[in-house]
PyMOL CGO cylinders between C-alpha atoms (Angstrom):
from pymol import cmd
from pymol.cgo import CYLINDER

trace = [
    CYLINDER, -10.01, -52.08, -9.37, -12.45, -54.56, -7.31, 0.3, 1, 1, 1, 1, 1, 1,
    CYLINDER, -12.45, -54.56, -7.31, -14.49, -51.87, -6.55, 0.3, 1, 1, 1, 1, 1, 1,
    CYLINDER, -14.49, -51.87, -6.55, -15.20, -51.01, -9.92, 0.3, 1, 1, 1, 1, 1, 1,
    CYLINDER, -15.20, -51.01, -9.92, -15.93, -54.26, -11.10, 0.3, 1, 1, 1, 1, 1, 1,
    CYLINDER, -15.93, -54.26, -11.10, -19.19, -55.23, -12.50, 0.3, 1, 1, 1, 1, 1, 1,
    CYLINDER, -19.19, -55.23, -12.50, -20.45, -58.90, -13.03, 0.3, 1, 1, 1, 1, 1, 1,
    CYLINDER, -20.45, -58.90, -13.03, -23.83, -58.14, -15.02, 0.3, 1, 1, 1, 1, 1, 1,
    CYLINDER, -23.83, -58.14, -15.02, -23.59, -57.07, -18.20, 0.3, 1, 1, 1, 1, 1, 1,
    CYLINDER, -23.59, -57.07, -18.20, -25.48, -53.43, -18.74, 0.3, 1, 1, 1, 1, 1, 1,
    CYLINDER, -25.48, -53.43, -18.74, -28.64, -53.88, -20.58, 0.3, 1, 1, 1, 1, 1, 1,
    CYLINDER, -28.64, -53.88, -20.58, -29.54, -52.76, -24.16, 0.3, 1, 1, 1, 1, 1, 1,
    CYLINDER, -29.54, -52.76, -24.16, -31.38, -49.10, -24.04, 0.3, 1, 1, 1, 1, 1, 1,
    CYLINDER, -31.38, -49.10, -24.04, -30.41, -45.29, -24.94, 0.3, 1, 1, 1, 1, 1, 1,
    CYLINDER, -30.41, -45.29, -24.94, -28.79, -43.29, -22.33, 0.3, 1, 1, 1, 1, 1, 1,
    CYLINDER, -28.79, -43.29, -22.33, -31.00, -40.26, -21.30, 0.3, 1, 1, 1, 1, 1, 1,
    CYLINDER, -31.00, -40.26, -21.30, -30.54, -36.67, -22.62, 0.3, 1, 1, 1, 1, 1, 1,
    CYLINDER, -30.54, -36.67, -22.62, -29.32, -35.59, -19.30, 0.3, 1, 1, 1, 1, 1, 1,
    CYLINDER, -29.32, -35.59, -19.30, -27.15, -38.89, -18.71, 0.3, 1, 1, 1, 1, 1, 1,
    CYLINDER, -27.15, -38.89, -18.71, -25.89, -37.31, -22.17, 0.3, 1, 1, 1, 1, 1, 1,
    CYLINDER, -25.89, -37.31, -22.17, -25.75, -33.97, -20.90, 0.3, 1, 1, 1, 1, 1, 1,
    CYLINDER, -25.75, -33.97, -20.90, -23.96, -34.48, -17.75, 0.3, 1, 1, 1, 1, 1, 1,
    CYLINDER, -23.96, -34.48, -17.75, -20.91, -37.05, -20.33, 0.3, 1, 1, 1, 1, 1, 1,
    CYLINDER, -20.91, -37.05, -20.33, -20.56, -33.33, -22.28, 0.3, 1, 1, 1, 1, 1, 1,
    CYLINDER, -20.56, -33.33, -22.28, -19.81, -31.60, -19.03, 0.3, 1, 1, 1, 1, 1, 1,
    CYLINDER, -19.81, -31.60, -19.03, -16.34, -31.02, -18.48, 0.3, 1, 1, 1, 1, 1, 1,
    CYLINDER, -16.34, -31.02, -18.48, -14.85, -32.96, -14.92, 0.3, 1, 1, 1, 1, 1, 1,
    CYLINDER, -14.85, -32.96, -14.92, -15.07, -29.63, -12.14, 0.3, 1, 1, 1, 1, 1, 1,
    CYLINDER, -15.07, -29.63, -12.14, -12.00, -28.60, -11.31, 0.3, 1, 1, 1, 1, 1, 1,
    CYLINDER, -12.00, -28.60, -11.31, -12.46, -29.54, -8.14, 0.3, 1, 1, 1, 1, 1, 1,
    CYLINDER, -12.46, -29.54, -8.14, -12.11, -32.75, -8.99, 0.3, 1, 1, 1, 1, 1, 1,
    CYLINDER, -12.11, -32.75, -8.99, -9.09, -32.69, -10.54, 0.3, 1, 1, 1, 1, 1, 1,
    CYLINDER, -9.09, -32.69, -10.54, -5.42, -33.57, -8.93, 0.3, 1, 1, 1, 1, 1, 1,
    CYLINDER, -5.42, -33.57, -8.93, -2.21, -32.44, -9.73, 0.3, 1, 1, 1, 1, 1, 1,
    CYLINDER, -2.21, -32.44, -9.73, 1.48, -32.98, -9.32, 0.3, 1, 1, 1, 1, 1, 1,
    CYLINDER, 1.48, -32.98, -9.32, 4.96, -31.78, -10.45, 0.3, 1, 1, 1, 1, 1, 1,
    CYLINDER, 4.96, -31.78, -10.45, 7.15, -34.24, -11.87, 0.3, 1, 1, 1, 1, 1, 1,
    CYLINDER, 7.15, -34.24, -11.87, 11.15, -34.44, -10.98, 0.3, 1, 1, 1, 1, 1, 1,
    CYLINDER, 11.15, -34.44, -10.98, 11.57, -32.14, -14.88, 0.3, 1, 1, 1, 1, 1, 1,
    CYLINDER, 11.57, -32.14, -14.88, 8.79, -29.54, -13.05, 0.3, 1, 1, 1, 1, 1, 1,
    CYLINDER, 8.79, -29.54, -13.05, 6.23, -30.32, -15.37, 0.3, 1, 1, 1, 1, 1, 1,
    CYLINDER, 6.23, -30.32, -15.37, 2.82, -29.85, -14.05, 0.3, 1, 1, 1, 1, 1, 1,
    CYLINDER, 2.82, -29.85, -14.05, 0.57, -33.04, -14.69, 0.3, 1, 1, 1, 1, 1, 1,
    CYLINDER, 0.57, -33.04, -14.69, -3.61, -32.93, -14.84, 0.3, 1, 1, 1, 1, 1, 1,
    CYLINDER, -3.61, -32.93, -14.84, -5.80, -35.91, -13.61, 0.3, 1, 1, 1, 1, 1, 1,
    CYLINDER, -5.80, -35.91, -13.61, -8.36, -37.33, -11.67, 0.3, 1, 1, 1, 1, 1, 1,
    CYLINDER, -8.36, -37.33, -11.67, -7.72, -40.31, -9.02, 0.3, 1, 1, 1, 1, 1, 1,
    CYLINDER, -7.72, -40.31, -9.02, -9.39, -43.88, -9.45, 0.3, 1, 1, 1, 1, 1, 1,
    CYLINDER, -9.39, -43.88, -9.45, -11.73, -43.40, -7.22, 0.3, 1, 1, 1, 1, 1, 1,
    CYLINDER, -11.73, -43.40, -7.22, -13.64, -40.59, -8.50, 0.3, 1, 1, 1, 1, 1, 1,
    CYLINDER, -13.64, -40.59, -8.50, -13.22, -41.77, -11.75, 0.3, 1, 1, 1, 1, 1, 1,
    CYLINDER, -13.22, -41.77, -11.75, -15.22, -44.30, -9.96, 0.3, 1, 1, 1, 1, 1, 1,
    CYLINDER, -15.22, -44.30, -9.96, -17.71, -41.94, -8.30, 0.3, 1, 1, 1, 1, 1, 1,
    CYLINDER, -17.71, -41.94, -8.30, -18.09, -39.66, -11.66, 0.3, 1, 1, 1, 1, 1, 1,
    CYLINDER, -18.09, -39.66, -11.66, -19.41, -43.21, -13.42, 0.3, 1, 1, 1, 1, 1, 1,
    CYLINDER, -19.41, -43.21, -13.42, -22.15, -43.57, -10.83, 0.3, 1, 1, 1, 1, 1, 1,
    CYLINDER, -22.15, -43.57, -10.83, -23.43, -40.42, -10.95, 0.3, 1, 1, 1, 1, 1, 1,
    CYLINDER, -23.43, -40.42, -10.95, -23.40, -40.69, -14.74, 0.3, 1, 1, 1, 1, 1, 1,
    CYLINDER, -23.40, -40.69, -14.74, -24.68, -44.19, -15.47, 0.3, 1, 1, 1, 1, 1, 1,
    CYLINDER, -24.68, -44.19, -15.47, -26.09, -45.24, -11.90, 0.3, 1, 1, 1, 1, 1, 1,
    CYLINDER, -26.09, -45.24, -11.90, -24.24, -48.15, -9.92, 0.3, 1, 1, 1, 1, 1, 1,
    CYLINDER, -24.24, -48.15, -9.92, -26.00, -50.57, -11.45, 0.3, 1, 1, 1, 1, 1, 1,
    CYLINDER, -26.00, -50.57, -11.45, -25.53, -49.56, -15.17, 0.3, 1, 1, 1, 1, 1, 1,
    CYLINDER, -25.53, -49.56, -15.17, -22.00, -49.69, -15.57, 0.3, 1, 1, 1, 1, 1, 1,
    CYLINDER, -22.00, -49.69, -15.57, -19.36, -52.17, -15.20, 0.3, 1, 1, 1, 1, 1, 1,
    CYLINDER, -19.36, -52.17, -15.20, -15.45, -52.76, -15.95, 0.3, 1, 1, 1, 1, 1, 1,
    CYLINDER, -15.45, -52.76, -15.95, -13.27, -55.80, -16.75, 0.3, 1, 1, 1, 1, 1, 1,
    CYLINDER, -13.27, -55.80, -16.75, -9.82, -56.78, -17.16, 0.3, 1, 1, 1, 1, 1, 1,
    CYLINDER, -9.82, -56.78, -17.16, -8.77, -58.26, -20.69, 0.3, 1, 1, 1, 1, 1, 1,
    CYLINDER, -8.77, -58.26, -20.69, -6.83, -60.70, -20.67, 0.3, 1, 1, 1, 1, 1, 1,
    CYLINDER, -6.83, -60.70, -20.67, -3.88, -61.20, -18.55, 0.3, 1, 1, 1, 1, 1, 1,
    CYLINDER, -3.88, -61.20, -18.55, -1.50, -58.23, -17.18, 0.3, 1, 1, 1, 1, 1, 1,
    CYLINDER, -1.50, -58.23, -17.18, 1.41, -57.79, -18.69, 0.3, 1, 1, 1, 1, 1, 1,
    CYLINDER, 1.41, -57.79, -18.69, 4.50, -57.21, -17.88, 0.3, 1, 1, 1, 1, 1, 1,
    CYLINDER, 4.50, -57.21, -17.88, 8.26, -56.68, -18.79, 0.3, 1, 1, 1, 1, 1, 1,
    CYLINDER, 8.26, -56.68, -18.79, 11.80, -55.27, -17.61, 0.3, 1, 1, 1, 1, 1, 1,
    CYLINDER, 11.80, -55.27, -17.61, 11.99, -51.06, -17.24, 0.3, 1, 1, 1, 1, 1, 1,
    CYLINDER, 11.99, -51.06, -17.24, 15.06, -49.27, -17.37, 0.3, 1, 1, 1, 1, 1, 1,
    CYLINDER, 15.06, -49.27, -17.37, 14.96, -47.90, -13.27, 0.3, 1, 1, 1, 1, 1, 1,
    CYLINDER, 14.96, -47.90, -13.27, 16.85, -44.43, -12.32, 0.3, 1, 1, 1, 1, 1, 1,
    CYLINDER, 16.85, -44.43, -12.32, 18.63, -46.36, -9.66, 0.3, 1, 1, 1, 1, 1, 1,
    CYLINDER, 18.63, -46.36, -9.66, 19.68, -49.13, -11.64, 0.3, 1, 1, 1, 1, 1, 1,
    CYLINDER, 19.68, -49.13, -11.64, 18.04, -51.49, -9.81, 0.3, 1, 1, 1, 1, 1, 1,
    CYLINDER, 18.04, -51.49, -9.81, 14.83, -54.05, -11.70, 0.3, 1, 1, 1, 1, 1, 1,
    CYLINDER, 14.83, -54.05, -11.70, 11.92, -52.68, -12.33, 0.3, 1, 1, 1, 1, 1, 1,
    CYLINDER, 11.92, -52.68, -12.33, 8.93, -54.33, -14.14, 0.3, 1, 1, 1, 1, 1, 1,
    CYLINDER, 8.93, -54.33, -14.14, 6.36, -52.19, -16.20, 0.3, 1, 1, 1, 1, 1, 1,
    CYLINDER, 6.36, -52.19, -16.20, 2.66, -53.62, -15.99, 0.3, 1, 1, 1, 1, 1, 1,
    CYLINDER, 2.66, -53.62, -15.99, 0.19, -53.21, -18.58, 0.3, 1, 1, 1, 1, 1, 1,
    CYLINDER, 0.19, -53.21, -18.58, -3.04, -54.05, -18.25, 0.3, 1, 1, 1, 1, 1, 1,
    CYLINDER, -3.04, -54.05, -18.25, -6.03, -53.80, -20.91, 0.3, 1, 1, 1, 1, 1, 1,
    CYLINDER, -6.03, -53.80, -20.91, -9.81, -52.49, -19.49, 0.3, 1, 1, 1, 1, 1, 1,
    CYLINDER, -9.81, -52.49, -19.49, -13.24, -52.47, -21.39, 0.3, 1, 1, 1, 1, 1, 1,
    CYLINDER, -13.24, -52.47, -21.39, -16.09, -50.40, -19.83, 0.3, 1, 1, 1, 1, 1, 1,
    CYLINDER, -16.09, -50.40, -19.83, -19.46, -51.62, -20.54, 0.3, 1, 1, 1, 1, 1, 1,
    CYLINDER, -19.46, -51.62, -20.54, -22.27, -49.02, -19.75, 0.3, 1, 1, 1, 1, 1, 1,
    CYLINDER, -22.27, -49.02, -19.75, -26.03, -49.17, -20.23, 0.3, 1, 1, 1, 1, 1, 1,
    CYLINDER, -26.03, -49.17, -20.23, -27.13, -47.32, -23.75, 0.3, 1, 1, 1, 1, 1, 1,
    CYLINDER, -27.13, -47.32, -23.75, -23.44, -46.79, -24.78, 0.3, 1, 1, 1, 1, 1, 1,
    CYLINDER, -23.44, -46.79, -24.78, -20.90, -49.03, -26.91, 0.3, 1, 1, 1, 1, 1, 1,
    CYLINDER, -20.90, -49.03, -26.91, -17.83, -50.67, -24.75, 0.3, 1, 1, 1, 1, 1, 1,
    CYLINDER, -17.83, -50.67, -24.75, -14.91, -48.96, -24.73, 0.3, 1, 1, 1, 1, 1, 1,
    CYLINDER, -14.91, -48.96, -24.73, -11.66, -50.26, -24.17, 0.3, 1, 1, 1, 1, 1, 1,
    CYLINDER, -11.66, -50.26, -24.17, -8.05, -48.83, -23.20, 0.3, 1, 1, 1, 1, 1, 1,
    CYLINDER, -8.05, -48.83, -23.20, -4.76, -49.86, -22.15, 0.3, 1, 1, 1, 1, 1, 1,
    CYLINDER, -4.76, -49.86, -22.15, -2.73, -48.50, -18.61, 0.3, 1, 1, 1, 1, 1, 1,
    CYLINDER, -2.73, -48.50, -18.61, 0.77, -48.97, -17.64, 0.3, 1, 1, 1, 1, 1, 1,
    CYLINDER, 0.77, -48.97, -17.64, 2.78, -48.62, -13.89, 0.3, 1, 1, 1, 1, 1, 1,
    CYLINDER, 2.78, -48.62, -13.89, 6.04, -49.29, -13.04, 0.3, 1, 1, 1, 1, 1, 1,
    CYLINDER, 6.04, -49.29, -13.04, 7.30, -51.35, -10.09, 0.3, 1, 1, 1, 1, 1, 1,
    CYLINDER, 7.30, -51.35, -10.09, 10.84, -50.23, -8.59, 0.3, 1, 1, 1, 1, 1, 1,
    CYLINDER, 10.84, -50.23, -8.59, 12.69, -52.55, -6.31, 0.3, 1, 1, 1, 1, 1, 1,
    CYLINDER, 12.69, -52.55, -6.31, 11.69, -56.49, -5.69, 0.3, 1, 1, 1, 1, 1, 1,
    CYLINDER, 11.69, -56.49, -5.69, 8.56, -56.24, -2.54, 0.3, 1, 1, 1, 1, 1, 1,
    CYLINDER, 8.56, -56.24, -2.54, 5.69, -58.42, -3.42, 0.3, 1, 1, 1, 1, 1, 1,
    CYLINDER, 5.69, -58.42, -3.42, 3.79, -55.08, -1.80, 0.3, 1, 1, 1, 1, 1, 1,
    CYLINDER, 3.79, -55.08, -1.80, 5.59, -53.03, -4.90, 0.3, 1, 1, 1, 1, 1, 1,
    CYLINDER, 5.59, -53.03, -4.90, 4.46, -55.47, -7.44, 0.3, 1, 1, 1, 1, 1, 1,
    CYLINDER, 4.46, -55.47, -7.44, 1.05, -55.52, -6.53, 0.3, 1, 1, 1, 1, 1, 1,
    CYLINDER, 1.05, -55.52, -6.53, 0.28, -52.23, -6.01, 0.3, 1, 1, 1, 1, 1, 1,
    CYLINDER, 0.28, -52.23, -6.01, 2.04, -51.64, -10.04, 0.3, 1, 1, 1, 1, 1, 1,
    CYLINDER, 2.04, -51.64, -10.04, -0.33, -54.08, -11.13, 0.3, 1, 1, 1, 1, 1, 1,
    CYLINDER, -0.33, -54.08, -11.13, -3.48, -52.69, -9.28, 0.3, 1, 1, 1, 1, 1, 1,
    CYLINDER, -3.48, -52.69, -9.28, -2.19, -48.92, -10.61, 0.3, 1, 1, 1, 1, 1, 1,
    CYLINDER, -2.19, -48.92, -10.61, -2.13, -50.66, -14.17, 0.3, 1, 1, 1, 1, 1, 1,
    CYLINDER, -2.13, -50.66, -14.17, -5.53, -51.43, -14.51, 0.3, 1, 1, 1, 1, 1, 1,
    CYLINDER, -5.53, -51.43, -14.51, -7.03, -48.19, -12.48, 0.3, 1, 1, 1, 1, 1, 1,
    CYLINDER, -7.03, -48.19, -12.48, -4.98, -46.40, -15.22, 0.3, 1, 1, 1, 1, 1, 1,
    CYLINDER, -4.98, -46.40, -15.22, -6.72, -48.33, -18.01, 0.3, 1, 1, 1, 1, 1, 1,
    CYLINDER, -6.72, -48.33, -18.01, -9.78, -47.84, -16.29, 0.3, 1, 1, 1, 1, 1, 1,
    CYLINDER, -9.78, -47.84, -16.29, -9.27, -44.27, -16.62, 0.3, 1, 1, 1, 1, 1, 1,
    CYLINDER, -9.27, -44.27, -16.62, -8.18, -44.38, -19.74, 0.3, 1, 1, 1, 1, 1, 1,
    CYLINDER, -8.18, -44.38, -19.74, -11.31, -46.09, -21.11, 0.3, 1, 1, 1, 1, 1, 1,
    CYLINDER, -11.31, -46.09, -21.11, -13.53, -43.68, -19.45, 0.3, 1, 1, 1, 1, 1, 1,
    CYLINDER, -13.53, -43.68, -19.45, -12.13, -40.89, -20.99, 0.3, 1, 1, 1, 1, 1, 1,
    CYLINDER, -12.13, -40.89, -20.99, -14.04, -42.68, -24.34, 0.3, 1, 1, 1, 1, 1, 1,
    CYLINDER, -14.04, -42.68, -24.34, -17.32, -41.55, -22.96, 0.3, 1, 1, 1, 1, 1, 1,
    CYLINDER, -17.32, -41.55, -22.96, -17.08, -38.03, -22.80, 0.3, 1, 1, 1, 1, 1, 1,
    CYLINDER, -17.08, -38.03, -22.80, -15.50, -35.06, -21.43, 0.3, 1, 1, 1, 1, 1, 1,
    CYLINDER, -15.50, -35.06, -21.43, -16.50, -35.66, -18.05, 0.3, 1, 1, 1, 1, 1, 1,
    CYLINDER, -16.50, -35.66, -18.05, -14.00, -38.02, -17.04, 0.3, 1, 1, 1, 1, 1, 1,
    CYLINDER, -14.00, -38.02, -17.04, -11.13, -35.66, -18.24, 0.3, 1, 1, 1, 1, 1, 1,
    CYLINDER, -11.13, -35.66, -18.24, -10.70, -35.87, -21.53, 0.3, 1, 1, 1, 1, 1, 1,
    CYLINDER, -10.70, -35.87, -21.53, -8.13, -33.14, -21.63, 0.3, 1, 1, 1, 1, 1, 1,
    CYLINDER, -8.13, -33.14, -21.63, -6.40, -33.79, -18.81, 0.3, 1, 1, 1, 1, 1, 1,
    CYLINDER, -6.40, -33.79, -18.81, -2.75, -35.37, -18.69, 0.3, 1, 1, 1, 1, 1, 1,
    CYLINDER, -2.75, -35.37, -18.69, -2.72, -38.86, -16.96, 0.3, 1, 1, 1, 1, 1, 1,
    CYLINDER, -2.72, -38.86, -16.96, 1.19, -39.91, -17.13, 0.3, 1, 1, 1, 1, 1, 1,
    CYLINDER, 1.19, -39.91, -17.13, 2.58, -39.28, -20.51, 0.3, 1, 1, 1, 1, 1, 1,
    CYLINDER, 2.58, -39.28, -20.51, -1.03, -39.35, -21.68, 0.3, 1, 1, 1, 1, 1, 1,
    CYLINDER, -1.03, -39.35, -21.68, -1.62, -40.18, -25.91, 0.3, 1, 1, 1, 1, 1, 1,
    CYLINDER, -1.62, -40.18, -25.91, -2.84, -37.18, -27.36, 0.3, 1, 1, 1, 1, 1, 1,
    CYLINDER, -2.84, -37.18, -27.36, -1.68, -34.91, -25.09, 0.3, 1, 1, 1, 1, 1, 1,
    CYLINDER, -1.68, -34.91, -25.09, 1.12, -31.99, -25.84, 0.3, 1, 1, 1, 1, 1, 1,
    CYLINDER, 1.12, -31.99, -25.84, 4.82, -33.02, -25.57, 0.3, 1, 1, 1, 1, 1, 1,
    CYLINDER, 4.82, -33.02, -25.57, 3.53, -36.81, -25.67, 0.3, 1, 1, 1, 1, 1, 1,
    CYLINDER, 3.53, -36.81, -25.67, 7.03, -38.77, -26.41, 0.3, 1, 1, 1, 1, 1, 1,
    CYLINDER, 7.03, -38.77, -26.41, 7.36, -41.25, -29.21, 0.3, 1, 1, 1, 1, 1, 1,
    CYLINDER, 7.36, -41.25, -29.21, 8.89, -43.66, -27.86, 0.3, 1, 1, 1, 1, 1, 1,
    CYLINDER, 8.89, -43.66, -27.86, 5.81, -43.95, -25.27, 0.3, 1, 1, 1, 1, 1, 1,
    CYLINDER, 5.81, -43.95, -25.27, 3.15, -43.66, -28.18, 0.3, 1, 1, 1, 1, 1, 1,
    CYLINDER, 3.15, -43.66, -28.18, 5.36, -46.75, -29.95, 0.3, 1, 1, 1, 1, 1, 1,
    CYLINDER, 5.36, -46.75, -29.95, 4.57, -48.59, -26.58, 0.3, 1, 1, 1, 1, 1, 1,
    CYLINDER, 4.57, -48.59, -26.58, 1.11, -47.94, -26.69, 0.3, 1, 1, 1, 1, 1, 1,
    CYLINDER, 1.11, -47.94, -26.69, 0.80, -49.18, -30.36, 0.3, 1, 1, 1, 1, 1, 1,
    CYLINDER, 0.80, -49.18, -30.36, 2.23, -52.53, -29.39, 0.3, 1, 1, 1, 1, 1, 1,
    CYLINDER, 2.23, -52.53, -29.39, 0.21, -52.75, -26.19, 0.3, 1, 1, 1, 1, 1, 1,
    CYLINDER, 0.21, -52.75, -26.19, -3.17, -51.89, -28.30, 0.3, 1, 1, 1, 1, 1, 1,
    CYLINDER, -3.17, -51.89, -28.30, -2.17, -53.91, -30.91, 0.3, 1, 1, 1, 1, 1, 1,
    CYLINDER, -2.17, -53.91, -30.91, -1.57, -56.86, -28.06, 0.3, 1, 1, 1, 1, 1, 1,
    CYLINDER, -1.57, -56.86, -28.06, -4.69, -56.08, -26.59, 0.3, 1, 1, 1, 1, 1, 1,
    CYLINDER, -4.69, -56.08, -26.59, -6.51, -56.60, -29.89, 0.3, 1, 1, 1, 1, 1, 1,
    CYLINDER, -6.51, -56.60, -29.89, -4.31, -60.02, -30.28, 0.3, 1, 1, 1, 1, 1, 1,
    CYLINDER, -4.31, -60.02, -30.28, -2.01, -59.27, -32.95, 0.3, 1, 1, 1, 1, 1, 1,
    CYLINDER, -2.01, -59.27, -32.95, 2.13, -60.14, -31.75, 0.3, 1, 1, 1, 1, 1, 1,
    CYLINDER, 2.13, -60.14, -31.75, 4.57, -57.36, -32.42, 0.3, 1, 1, 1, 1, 1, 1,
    CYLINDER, 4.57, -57.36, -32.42, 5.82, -58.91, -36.02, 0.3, 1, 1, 1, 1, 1, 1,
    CYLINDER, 5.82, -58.91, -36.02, 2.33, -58.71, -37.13, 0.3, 1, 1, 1, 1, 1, 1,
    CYLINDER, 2.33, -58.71, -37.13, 1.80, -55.16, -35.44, 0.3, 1, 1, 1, 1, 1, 1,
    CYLINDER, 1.80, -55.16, -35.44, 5.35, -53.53, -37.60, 0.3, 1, 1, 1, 1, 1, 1,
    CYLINDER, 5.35, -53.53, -37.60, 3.91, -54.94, -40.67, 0.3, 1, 1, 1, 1, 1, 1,
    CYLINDER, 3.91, -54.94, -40.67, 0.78, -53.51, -40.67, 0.3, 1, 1, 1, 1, 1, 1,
    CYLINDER, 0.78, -53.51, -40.67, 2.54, -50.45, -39.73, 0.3, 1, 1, 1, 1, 1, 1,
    CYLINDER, 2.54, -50.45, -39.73, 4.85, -50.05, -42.50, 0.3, 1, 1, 1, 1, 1, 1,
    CYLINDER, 4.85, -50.05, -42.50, 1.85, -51.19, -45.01, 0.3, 1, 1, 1, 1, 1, 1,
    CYLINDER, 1.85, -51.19, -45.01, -0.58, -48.61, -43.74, 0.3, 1, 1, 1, 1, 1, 1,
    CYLINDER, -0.58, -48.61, -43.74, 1.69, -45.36, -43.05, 0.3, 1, 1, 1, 1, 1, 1,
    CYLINDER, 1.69, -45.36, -43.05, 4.66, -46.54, -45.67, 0.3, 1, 1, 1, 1, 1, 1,
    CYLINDER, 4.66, -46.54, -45.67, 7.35, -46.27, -42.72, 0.3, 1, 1, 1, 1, 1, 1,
    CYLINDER, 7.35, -46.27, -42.72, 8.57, -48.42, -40.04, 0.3, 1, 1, 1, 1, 1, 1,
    CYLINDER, 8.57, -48.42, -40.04, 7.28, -48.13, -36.46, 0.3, 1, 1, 1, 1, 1, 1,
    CYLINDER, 7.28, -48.13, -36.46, 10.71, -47.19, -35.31, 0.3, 1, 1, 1, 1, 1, 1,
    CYLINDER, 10.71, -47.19, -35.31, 10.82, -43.83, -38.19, 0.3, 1, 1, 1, 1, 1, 1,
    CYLINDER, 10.82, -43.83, -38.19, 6.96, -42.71, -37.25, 0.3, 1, 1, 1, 1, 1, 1,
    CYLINDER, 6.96, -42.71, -37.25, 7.03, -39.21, -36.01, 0.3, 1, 1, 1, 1, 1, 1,
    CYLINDER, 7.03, -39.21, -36.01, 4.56, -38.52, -33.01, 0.3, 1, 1, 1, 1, 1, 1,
    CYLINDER, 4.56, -38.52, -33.01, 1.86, -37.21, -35.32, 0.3, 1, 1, 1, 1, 1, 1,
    CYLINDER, 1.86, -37.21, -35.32, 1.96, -40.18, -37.43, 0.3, 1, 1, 1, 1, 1, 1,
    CYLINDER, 1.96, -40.18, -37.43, 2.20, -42.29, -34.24, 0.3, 1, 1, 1, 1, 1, 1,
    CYLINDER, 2.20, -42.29, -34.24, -0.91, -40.58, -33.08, 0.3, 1, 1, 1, 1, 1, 1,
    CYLINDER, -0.91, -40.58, -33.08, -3.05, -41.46, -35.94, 0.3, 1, 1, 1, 1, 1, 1,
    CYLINDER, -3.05, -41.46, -35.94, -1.83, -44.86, -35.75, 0.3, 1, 1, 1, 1, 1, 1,
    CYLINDER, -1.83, -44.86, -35.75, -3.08, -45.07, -31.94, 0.3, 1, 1, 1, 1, 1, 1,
    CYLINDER, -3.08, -45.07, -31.94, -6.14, -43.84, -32.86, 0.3, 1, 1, 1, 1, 1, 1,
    CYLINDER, -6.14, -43.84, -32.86, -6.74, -46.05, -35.96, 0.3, 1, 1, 1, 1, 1, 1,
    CYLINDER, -6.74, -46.05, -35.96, -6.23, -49.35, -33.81, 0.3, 1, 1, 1, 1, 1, 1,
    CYLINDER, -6.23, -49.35, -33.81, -8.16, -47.93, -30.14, 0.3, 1, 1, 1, 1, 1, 1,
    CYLINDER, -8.16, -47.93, -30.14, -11.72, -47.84, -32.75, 0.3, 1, 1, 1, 1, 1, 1,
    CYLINDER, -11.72, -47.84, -32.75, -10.52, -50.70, -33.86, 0.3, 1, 1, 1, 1, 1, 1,
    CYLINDER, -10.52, -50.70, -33.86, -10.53, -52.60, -31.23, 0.3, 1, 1, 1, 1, 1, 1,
    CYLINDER, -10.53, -52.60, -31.23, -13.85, -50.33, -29.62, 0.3, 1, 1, 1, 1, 1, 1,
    CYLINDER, -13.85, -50.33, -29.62, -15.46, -51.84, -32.87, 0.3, 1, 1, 1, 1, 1, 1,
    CYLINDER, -15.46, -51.84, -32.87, -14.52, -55.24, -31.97, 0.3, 1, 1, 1, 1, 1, 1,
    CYLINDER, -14.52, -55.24, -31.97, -15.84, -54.85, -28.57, 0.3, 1, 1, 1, 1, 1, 1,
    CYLINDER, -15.84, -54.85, -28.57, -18.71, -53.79, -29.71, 0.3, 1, 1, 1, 1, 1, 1,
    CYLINDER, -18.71, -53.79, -29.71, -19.47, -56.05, -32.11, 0.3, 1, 1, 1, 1, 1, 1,
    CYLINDER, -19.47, -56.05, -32.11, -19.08, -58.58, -29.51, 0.3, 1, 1, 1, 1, 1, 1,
    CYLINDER, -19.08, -58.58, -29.51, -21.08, -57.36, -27.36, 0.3, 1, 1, 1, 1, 1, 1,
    CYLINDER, -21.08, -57.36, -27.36, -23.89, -56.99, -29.69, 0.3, 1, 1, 1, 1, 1, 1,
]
cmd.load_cgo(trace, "trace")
């Protein structure tokens, strides 16, 4: 993610009505990869990079920047093989010129013990968050496209939208006691017993959270 990273903060403003137009436009499918997955599911999305290159165009070079929050995460996978793996997670905010931050939060998996494996999980981590917090700013960074087992899209898993609460909820700086209580006291049920629709709301309910926190912030 050097590349994307921006050490001036964008200045306050409007964005244009054709900066606006072109965040309504839908990503070309040109621009769009695919790949099959080992269950022959079909996955959507667009690479890092022109993620990268759709934000210029968009906001200018100058206008826009990305930052890690906090530290990356990580902890022990379950592996196919058997063997250790370590998922990564790593938190993004976008800041763009005219707009309010947005934040998100990407995951990657490292299989076997390399230092080379590691690193490149931990870089994929925060180009997925990157992504991820694009995707806040309108359709033309894929909004309906399937990144992973994307939140929000069909056939998203439970047990992956759990994750994501607790990694929001992280991001935001609440632990994972804190993160089940407020659960249970807001949707009446345990984390563990939330159905994916339920677990959906409850994603989206703490990502503007923490987008209004960011904001205010940066205000």
């Amino acid at each position: 993610m050097d590349e994307s990273t921006r050490h001036s903060p964008p200045r306050p403003g409007r964005l244009s009505r054709a900066a606006l137009g072109r965040l309504r436009q839908p990503l070309a499918p040109e621009l769009v990869s695919e790949r099959t997955t080992e269950h022959g599911e079909v996955l959507r999305y667009i690479e890092g990079w022109r993620a990268i290159e759709q934000a210029n165009a968009v906001f200018g070079p100058d206008r826009w920047g990305a930052e890690l929050v906090g530290e990356v995460g990580s902890r022990p996978a379950p592996a196919a093989d058997g063997d250790g793996a370590v998922l990564y997670t790593a938190t993004v905010r976008v800041t763009a010129w005219g707009c309010l931050p947005h934040s998100d939060v990407g995951t990657a998996v490292a299989e076997g013990g390399s230092a080379d494996a590691h690193a490149a999980a931990v870089k994929a981590a925060a180009t997925d968050a990157l992504k991820r917090a694009l995707r806040h700013f309108g359709a033309r960074f894929g909004n309906g496209l399937a990144s992973g087992p994307a939140v929000g899209a069909p056939g998203a898993r439970p047990e992956e939208l759990r994750r994501r609460v607790l990694e929001i909820a992280r991001s935001a700086g609440s632990d994972e006691a804190r993160t089940e209580s407020w659960v249970e006291r807001r949707y009446g049920r345990p984390l563990a017993e939330l159905d994916a629709e339920a677990l959906l709301a409850c994603v989206d309910a703490l990502s503007r959270g923490l987008h209004r926190r960011d904001g205010s912030r940066a205000a």
